[in-house]
C-alpha positions, -999 to +999 in steps of 0.1 A: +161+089-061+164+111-030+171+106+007+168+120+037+166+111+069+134+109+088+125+103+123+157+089+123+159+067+095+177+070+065+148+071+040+145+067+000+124+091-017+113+101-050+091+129-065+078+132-100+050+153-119+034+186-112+002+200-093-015+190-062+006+166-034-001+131-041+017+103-019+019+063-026+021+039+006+036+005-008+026-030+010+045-052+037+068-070+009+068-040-018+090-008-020+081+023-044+087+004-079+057-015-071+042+022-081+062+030-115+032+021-137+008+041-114+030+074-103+034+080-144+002+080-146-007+107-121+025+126-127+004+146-150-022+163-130+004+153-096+034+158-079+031+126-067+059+115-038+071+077-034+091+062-006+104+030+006+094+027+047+116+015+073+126-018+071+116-017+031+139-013-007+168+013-005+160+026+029+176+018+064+162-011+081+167-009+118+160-039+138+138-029+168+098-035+168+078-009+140+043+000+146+017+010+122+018+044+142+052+048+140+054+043+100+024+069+092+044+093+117+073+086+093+051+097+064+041+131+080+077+135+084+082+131+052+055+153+040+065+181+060+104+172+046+094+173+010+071+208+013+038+188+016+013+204+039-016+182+027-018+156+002-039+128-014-031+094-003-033+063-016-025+033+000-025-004-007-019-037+018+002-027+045+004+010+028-035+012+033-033+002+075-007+032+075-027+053+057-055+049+081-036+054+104-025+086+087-050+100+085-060+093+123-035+108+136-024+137+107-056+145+093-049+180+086-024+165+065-045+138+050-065+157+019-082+125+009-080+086+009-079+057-013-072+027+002-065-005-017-065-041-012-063-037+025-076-042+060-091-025+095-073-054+111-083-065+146-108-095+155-133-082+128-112-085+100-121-114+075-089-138+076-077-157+045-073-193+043-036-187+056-016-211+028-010-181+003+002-157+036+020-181+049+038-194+017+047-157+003+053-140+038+076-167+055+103-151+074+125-178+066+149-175+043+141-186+003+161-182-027+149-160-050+131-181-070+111-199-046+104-165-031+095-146-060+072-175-075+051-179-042+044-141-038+033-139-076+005-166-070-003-146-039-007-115-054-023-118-089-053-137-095-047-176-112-066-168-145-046-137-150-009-157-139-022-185-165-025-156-197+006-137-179+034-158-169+061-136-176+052-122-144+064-152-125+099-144-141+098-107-132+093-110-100+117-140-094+142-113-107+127-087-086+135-105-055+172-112-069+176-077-073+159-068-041+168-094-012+142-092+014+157-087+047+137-112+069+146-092+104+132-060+091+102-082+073+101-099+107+094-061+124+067-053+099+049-085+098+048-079+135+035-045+130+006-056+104-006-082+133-010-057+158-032-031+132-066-024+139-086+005+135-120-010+136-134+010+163-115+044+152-126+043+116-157+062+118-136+094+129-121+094+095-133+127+080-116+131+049-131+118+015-122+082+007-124+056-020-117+018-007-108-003-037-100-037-040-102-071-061-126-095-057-102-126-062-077-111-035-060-146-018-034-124+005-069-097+022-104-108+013-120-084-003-146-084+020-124-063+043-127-033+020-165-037+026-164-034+061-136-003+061-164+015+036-188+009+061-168+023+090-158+057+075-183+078+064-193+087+033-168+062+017-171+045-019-166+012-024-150-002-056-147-037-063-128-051-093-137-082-108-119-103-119-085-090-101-062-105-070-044-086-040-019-061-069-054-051-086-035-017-103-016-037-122-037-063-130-066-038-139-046-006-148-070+012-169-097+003-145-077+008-117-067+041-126-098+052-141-120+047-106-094+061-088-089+094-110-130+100-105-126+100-073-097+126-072-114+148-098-145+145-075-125+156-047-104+185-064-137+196-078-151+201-043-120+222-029 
């Protein structure tokens, strides 16, 4: 683990693998272990850099108001930090909204997109039914075990909690290890309520895939159709069965869609 700061804030960084920049955007509740399965994988053909945010895992978490903007401007930062004039990017939950917006505002330095599990945000986004957001994402403070056991039924799909529930464990540990800090959760919750990039999606440019489960509880999946709608050219990719953390419910399938699409894209250079 590296760190360095960035835009003012003392950030946590990794990189791993060789070959063309690749960059991982965790979600609102996540920091860059949420990726360890999936930045192996791509360390091969990659050098693929992780991060925890603002506000998120080993980083600094200052407690003024964070904007979607504000966190993909940290990501350029970190780019440029790191050596990375252009990269990949993939990006899932609230690491898909600032990935849009990365590539919005940096898209010289945005080489291609995948965007998982996520949302354009705004008045056209499809809602969920609010119990599973509301359970998982409360900003007020829950022991570990309460905390850890609400965001696995969130996040992973009932039929594959029921044949898994070791996961329920691991991530009740996960959040004894990790503490959330509600403030700086408070500050990004904030920031994923004010995304929306409905009417700025078509002036994406860059290649992208949009890849989600069809059993996500915490963003419908039918958000993903509506952002492969918006941007031009996108692909849409819907696994089935698989909840809101479809890479590591579906690895092979996960990973197998999205390295098409990067081969696809490398092939086109």
């Amino acid at each position: 683990m590296e760190r360095a700061r960035i835009n003012g804030v003392e950030t946590a960084y990794a990189l791993s693998g060789s070959g063309a920049p690749l960059v991982m955007i965790h979600g609102a509740q996540g920091d860059q272990t949420m990726f360890a399965e999936l930045s192996a994988a791509f360390a091969g053909a990659f050098r693929v850099l992780t991060f925890d945010q603002r506000g998120s895992g080993l980083s600094e978490k200052p407690d003024f108001d964070y904007t979607m903007a504000m966190i993909a401007d940290d990501t350029a930062a970190l780019m440029e930090h790191v050596g990375f004039d252009a990269a990949h990017v993939i990006g899932v939950s609230m690491g898909g909204m600032i990935a849009q917006e990365l590539a919005l505002r940096h898209p010289r330095k945005t080489r291609s997109l995948v965007l998982g599990c996520t949302s354009p945000g705004g008045a056209r986004a499809i809602r969920d039914d609010g119990n599973a957001f509301a359970g998982a994402y409360s900003l007020t403070p829950m022991p570990p075990e309460e905390r850890g056991r609400l965001l696995a039924e969130a996040v992973f799909s009932k039929g594959h909690l029921a044949k898994h529930p070791e996961i329920v464990v691991a991530m009740i540990e996960a959040r004894r290890n990790r503490p959330l800090d509600t403030a700086a959760l408070s500050h990004r919750m904030a920031a994923i309520a004010a995304h929306d990039t409905y009417d700025r999606l078509p002036r994406i440019a860059c290649p992208t895939l949009v890849i989600t489960g069809r059993d996500d509880a915490l963003i419908p999946w039918q958000n993903s159709r509506i952002i492969a709608e918006r941007i031009p050219g996108a692909q849409l990719e819907v696994l089935d069965p698989a909840g809101h953390c479809f890479w590591l419910e579906r690895p092979e399938e996960s990973r197998a869609a999205i390295e098409r699409f990067l081969k696809t894209v490398q092939a086109e250079k």
